[in-house]
C-alpha positions as CSV (number, residue, x, y, z in Angstrom):
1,X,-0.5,49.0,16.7
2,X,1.1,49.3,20.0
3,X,-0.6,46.5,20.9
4,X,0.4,44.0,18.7
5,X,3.8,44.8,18.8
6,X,3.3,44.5,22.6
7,X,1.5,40.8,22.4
8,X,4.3,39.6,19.8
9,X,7.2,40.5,22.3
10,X,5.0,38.5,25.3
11,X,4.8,35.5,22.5
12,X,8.7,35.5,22.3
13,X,9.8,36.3,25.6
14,X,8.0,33.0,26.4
15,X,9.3,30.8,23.4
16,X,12.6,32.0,25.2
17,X,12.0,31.6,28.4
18,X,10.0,28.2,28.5
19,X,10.7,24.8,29.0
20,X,12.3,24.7,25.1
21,X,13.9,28.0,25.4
22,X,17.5,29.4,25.6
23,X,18.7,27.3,29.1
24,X,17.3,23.9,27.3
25,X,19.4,24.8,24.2
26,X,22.0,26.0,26.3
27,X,22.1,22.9,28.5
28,X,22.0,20.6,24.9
29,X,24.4,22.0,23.0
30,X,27.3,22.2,26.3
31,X,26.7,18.4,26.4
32,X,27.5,18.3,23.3
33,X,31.0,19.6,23.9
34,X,30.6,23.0,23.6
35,X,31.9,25.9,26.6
36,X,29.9,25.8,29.5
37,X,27.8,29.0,29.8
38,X,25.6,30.4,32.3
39,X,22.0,29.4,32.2
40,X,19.7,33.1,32.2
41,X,17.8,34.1,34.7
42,X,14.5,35.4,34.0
43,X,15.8,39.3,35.2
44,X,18.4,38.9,32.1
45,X,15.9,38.6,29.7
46,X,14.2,42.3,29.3
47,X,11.7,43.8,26.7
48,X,13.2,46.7,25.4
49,X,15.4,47.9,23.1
50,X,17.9,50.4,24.6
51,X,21.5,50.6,23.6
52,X,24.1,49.1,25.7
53,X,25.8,52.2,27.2
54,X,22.2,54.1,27.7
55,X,21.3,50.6,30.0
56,X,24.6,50.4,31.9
57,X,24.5,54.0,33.3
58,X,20.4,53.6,34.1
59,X,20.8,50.4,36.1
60,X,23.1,47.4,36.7
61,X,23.3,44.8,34.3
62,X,23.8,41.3,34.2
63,X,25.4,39.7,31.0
64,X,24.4,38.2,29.6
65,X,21.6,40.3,28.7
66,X,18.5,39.6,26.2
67,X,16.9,42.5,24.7
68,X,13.5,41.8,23.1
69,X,11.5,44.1,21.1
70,X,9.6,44.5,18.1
71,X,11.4,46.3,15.4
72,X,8.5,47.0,12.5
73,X,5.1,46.7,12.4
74,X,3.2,45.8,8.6
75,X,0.1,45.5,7.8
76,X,-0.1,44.5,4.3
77,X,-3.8,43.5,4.1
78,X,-3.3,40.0,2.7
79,X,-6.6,38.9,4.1
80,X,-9.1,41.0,3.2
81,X,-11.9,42.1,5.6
82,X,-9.5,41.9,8.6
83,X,-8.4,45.1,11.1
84,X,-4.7,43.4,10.7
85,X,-3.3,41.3,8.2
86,X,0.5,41.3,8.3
87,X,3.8,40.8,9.9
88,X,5.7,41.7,13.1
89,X,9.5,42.3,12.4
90,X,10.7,41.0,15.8
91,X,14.9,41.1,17.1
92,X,16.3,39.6,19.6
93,X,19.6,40.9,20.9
94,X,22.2,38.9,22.7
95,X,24.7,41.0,24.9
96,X,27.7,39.3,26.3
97,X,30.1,41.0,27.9
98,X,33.5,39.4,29.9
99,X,37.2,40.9,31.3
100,X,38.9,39.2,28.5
101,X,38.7,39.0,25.1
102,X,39.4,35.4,24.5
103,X,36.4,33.0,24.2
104,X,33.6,36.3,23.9
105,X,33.0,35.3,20.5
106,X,32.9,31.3,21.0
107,X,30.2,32.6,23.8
108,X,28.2,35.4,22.0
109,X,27.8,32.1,19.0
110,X,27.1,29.6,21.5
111,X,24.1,32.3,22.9
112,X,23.0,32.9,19.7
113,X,23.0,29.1,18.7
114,X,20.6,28.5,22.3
115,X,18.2,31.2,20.7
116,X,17.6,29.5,17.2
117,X,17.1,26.4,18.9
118,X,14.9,27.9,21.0
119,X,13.1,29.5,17.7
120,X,13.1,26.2,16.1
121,X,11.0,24.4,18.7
122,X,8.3,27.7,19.0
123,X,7.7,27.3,15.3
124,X,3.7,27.2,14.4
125,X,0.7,28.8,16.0
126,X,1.6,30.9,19.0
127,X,-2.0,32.2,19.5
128,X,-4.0,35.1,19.7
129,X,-3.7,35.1,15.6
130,X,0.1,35.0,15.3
131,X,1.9,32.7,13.8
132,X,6.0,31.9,13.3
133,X,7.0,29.8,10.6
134,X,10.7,29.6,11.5
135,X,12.9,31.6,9.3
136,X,15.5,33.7,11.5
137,X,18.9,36.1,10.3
138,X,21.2,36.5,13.3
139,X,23.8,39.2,12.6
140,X,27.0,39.2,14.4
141,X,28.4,43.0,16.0
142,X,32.0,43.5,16.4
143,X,33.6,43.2,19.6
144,X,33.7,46.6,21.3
145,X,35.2,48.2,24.8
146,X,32.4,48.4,27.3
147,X,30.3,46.4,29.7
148,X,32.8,44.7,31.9
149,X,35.5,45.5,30.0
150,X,34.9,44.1,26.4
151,X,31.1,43.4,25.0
152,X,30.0,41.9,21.7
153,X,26.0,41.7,20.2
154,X,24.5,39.1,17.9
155,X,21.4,40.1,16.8
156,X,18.3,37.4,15.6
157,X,15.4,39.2,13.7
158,X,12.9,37.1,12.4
159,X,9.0,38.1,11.4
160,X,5.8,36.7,13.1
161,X,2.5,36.6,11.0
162,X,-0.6,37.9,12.4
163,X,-4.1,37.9,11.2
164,X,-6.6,39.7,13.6
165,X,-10.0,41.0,12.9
């Protein structure tokens, strides 16, 4: 099992990272008049799913911060005949964190809207029997004290199907 959850999280961390991913979005949607934000580097896009406070006191972190990881793990045995037959439950989590509290939220949405672009371009076959067919729910977190002084998640979870004998 480990090792589809494994293979999905690759899958997305290079939907994200790719020439369509989050810095493309990023990039379309500031010409469009939105706030400038920071393009990601590759080292700010992790797979893992640690909570905020747990990653700030093991190692310095850069904010924005992407969190990838599989959350859940079915197989439902729609095709018969197959070892796995199911879905992936997969979340992407958006960290943003910034001295004042002003324009966090405008940024955290304008992260999150990069992502679903990002999503919306990867839909279809992404190999090795998984497939995306684009439906996303992106939850927004309340803005709390920490990371650099005030830090806010939005959260994208969407489900990947996989078919693999």
């Amino acid at each position: 099992m480990t090792t589809i959850g494994n293979s999905a999280t690759g899958k997305v961390i290079q939907m994200i990272t790719g020439s369509a991913g989050v810095n493309s979005g990023l990039a379309a949607l500031t010409a469009q008049g939105s706030t400038p934000a920071s393009q990601l580097d590759t080292a700010q896009v992790r797979s893992q799913n640690v909570a905020a406070d747990v990653a700030e006191r093991a190692n310095i972190v850069q904010y924005p911060l992407v969190n990838v990881y599989c959350e859940k793990i079915s197989n439902t045995l729609i095709e018969k005949f197959r070892t796995f037959s199911g879905t992936v439950q997969m979340a992407i989590e958006l960290r943003h964190s910034q001295d004042q509290l002003d324009g966090l939220q405008d940024a955290v949405e304008l992260y999150a809207d990069a992502v679903t672009q990002s999503l919306n371009s990867g839909r279809g076959d992404l190999g090795d029997g998984m497939f995306y067919g684009g439906a996303y729910n992106v939850s927004f977190g309340p803005i709390k004290k920490g990371g650099k002084n005030f830090i806010q998640v939005a959260k994208v979870t969407f489900e990947i199907g996989v078919s693999r004998s």
